[in-house]
C-alpha positions as CSV (number, residue, x, y, z in Angstrom):
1,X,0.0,0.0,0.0
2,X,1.3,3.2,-1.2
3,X,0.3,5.1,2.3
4,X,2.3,8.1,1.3
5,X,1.3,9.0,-1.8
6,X,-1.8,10.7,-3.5
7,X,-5.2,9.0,-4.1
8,X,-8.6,10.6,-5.7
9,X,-11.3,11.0,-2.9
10,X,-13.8,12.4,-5.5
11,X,-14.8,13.5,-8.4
12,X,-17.4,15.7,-10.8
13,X,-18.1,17.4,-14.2
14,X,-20.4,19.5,-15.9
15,X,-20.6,18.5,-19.3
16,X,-22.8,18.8,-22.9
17,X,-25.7,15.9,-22.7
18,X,-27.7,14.3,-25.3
19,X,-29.9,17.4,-26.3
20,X,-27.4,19.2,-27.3
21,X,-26.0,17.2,-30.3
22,X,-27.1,18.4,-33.7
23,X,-28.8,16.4,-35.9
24,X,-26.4,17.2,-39.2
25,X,-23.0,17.2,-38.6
26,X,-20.9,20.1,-39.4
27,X,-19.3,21.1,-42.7
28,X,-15.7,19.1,-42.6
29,X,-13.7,22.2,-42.6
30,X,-15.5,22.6,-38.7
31,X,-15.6,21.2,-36.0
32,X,-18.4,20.0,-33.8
33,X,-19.1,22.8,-30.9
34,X,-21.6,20.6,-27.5
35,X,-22.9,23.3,-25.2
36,X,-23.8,22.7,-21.7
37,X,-27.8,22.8,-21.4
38,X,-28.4,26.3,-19.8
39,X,-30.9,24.4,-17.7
40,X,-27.7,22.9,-15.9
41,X,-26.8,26.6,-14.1
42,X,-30.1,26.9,-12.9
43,X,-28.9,25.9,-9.2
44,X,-26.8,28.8,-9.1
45,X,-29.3,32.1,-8.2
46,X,-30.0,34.4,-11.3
47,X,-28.7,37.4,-8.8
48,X,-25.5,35.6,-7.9
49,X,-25.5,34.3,-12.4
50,X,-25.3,38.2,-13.0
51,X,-22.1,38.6,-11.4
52,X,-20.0,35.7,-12.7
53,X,-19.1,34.4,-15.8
54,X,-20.1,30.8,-17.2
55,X,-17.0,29.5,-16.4
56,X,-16.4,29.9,-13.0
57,X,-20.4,29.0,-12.4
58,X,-18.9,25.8,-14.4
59,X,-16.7,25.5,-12.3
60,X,-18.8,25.7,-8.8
61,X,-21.3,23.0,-10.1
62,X,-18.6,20.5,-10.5
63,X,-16.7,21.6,-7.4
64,X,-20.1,20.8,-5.5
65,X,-19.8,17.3,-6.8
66,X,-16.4,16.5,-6.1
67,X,-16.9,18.1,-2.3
68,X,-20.5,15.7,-1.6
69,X,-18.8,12.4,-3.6
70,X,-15.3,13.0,-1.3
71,X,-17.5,14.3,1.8
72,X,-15.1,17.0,1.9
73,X,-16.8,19.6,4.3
74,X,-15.7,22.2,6.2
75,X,-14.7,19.4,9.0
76,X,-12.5,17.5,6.9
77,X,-9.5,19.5,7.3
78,X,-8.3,23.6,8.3
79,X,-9.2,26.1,5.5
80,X,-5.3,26.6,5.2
81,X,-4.6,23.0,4.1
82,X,-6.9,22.9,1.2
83,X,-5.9,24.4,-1.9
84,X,-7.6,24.9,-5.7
85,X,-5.8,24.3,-9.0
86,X,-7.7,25.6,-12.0
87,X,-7.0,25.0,-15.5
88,X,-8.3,27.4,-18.2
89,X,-7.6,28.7,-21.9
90,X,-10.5,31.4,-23.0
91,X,-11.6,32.8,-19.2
92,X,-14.7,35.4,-20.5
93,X,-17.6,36.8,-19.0
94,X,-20.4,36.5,-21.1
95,X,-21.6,40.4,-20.2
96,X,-18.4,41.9,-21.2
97,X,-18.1,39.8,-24.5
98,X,-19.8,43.0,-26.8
99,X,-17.5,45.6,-25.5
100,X,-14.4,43.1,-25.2
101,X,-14.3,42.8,-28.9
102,X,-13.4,46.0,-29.2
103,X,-10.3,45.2,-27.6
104,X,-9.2,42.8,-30.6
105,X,-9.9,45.3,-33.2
106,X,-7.3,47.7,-34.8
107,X,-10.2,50.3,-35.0
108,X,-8.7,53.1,-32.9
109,X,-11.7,54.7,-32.3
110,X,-13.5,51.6,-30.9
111,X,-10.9,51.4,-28.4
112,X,-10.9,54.7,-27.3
113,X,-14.3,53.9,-26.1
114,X,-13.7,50.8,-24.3
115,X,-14.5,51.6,-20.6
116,X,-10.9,50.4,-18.7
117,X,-12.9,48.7,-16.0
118,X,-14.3,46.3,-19.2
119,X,-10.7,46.2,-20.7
120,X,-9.2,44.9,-17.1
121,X,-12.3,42.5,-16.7
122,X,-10.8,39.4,-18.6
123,X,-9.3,37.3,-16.7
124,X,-8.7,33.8,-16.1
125,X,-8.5,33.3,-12.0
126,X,-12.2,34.4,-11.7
127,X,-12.8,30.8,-10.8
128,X,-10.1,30.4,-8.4
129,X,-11.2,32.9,-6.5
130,X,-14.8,32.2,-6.6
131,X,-14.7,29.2,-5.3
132,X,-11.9,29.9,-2.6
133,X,-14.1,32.5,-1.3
134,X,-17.7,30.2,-0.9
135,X,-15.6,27.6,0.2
136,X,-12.8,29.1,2.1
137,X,-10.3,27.6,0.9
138,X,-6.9,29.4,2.3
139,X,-4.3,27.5,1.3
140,X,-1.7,27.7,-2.2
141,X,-3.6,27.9,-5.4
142,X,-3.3,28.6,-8.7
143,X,-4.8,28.9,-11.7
144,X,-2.7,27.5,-15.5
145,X,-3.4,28.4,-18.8
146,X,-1.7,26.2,-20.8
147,X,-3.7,25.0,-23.7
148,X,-5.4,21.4,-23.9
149,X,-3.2,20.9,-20.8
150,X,-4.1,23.6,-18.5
151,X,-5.9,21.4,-15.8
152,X,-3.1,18.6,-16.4
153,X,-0.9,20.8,-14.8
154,X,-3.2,21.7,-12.4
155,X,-3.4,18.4,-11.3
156,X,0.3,18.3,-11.5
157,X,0.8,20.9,-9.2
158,X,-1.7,20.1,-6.7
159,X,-0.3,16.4,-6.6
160,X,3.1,18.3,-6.3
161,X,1.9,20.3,-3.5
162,X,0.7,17.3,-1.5
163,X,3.4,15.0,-1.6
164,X,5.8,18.1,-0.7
165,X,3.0,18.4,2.5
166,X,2.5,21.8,1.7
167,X,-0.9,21.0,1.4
168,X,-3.6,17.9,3.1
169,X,-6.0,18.4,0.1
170,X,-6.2,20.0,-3.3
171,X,-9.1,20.2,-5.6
172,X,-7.6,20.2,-9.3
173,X,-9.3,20.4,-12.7
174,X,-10.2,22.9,-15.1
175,X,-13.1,24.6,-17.1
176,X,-14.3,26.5,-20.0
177,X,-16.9,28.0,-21.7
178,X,-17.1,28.4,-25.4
179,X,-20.9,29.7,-25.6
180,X,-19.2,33.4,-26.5
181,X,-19.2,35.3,-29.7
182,X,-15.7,36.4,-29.1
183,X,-14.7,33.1,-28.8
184,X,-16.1,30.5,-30.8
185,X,-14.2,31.6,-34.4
186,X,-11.3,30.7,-33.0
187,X,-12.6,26.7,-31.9
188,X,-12.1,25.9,-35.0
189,X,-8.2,26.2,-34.4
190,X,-8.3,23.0,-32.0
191,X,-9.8,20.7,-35.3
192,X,-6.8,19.4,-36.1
193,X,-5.8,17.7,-32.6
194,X,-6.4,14.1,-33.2
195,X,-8.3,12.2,-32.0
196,X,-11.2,14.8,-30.7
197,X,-14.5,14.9,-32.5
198,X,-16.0,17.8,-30.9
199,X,-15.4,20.4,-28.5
200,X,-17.4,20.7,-25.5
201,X,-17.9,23.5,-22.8
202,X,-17.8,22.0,-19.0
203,X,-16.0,21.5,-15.8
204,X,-14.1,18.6,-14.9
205,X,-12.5,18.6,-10.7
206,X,-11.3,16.0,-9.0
207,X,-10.1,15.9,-4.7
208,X,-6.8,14.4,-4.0
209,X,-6.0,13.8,-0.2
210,X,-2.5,11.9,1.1
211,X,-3.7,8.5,0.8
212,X,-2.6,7.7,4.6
213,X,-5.1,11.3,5.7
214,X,-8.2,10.1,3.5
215,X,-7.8,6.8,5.2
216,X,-7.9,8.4,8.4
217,X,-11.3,10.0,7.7
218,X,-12.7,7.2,5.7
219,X,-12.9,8.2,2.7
220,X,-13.5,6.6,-0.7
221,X,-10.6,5.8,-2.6
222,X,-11.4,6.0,-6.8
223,X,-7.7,5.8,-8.1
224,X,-4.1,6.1,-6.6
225,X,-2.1,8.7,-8.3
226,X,1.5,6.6,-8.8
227,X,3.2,9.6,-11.0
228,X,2.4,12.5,-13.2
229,X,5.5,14.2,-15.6
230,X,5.5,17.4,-18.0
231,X,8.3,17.4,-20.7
232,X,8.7,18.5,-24.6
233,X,10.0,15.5,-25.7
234,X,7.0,12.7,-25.3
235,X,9.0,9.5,-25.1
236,X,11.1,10.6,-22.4
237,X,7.9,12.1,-20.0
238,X,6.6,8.4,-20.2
239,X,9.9,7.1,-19.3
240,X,9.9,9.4,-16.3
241,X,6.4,8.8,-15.6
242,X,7.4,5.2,-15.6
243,X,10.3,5.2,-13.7
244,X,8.7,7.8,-10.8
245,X,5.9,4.9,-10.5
246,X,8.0,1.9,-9.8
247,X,5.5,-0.3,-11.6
248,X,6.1,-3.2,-13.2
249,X,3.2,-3.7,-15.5
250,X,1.0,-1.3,-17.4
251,X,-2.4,-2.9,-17.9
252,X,-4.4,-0.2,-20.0
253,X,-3.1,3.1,-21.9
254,X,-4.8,6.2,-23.4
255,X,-2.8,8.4,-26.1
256,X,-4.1,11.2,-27.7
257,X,-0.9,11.1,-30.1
258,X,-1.4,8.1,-32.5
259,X,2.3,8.6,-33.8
260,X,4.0,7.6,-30.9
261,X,1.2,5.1,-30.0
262,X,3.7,2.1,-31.0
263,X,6.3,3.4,-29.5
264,X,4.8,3.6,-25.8
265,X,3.8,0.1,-26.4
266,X,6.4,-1.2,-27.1
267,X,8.1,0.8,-23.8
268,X,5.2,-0.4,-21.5
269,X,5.9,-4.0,-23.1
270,X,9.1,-4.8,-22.4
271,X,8.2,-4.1,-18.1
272,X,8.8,-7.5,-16.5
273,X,5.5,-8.1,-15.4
274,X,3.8,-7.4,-18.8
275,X,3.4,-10.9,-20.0
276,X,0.6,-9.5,-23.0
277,X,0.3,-6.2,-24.6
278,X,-1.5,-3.1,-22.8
279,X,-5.0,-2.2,-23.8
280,X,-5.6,0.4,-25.9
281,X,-8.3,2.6,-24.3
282,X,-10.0,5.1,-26.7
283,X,-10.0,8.9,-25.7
284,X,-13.2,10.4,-25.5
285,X,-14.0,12.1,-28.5
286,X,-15.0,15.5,-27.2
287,X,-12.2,18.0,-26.3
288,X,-13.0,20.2,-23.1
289,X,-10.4,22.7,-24.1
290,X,-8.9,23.9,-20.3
291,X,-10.1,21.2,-18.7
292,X,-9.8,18.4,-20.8
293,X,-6.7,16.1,-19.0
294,X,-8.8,15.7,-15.9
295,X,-11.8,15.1,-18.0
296,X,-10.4,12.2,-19.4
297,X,-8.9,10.9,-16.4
298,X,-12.4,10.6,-14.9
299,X,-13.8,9.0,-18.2
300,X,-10.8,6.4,-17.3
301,X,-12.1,5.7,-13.8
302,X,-15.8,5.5,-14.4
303,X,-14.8,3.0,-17.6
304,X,-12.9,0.4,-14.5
305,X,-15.4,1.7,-12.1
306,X,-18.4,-0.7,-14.2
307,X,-16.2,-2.8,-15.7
308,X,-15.6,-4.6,-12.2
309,X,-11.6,-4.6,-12.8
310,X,-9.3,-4.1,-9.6
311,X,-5.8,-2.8,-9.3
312,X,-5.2,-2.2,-13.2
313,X,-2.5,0.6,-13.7
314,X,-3.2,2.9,-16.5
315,X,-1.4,5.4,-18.2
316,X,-2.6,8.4,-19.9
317,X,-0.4,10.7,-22.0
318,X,-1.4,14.3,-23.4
319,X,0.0,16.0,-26.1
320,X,-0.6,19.7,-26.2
321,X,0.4,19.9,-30.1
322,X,2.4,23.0,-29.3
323,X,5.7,20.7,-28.0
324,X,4.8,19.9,-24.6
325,X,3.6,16.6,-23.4
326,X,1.9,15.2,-19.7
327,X,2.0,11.8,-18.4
328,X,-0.5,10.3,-15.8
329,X,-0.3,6.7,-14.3
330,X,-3.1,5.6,-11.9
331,X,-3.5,2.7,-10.4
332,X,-7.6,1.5,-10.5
């Protein structure tokens, strides 16, 4: 039993259902945009709707989750040794969108009439802060935007945090919100990263705890976190990741870069206690932007969670398609 290192107490997303698939698929040239139902925010008060943005309300829904599934209440532990890692690309507040677009203009006259409180409104921690303040959570956060990894290394740093025992807790994810006329022309730049379908808007958090503190309090235990690794060169981050786990078997993997596919294969083959090849596990095919990595990650454990198999370790590999890579192995 790994009784020092970092488990997953909970988890909870906010994502597009059923109802909000198309009938006709887009032209081939775009890509497929899922919205989250608007019916979804309604447990957030109009009053309190009016002064955030759809991102950080996102954000709160699926933090709500993740606190009731890891029966993380105020009890659990002091305010100071909880902290919030928030991954995020386009931030926005859907009030300010109209007069923002000003700001990306090269009409001089437009932004000469840009209030500055609008200009200065923009800005990706909104979440972050949000949620520190209803919750009252004092201890280190941060927010990342970093792409299709921005809650990867969210959860990187919060797992970080924890094993340095800076921290007892850390809730880590990310979220976004595409439902914005400032932002939606430029979705169509994330088409091209294989092997997503669409792009969704949502929130995707998870709780990690010490694993020797959530057993203290009883918690559920969903996954053990056995190493995550950042690099630019992909082959080596899974040979860190590897090596930082001490496992010796890989049982399932998830790549979102089918280039290198065979070639983590083969690496996760040649452990001594892989006597048969990994399975391949499929990414899911929607893309939620900022807080896609721990989207996936939570696809991975409600996939083992039904299909009744113990103590598989899985590794998951991101690749941002700007040069830098992310490696997760869990143990199931």
């Amino acid at each position: 039993m790994h009784d020092n290192g970092v488990v997953i107490t909970g988890y909870g997303t906010i994502s597009p259902d059923s109802s909000n698939i198309p009938k006709e698929s887009p032209p081939s040239n775009e890509i497929l945009v899922r919205y989250v139902n608007d019916d979804a925010l309604l447990d957030i008060p109009r009053r309190t709707m009016k002064k955030i943005d759809r991102f950080t309300a996102l954000s709160i829904l699926a933090i709500n989750k993740v606190r009731d599934m890891a029966n993380l209440g105020e009890s659990s532990y002091d305010s100071e040794d909880i902290g919030l890692f928030v991954g995020n690309i386009f931030a926005g507040w859907g009030y300010v969108d109209q007069f923002m677009e000003n700001l990306y203009t090269s009409n001089e006259l437009k932004l000469k009439a840009l209030n500055p409180y609008i200009a200065t409104a923009w800005f990706p921690t909104a979440a972050q802060g949000e949620v520190s303040i209803i919750h009252k959570y004092l201890g280190y956060s941060k927010t990342f935007s970093a792409g299709i990894l921005s809650s990867g290394f969210a959860l990187l740093h919060g797992y970080q945090q924890l094993l340095s025992k800076k921290l007892k807790a850390a809730i880590t994810g990310g979220s976004e919100a595409v439902k914005s006329s400032i932002i939606a022309p430029h979705l169509n730049d994330y088409k091209n990263l294989v092997p997503y379908q669409e792009i969704g808007e949502g929130a995707a958090y998870l709780s990690l705890e010490k694993e020797s503190n959530a057993i203290k309090r009883n918690a559920n235990i969903y996954s053990r976190i056995l190493a995550v690794t950042s690099g630019a060169d992909y082959l080596y981050t899974v040979r860190e990741c590897l090596n930082k786990a001490g496992v010796d078997k890989i049982d399932g993997i998830m790549i979102n870069n089918t280039e290198v596919s065979d070639s983590i294969l083969e690496l996760c083959s040649g452990l001594p206690g892989n006597k048969i090849l990994p399975k391949q596990l499929k990414m899911p095919k929607m893309n939620l932007l900022g807080g896609n990595c721990v989207y996936t990650i939570v696809n991975v454990i409600e996939y083992y969670k039904k299909s009744d198999r113990y103590l598989s370790n899985i590794l998951i590999t991101f690749d941002s398609g700007t040069g830098r890579n992310l490696c997760v192995i869990l143990s199931i």
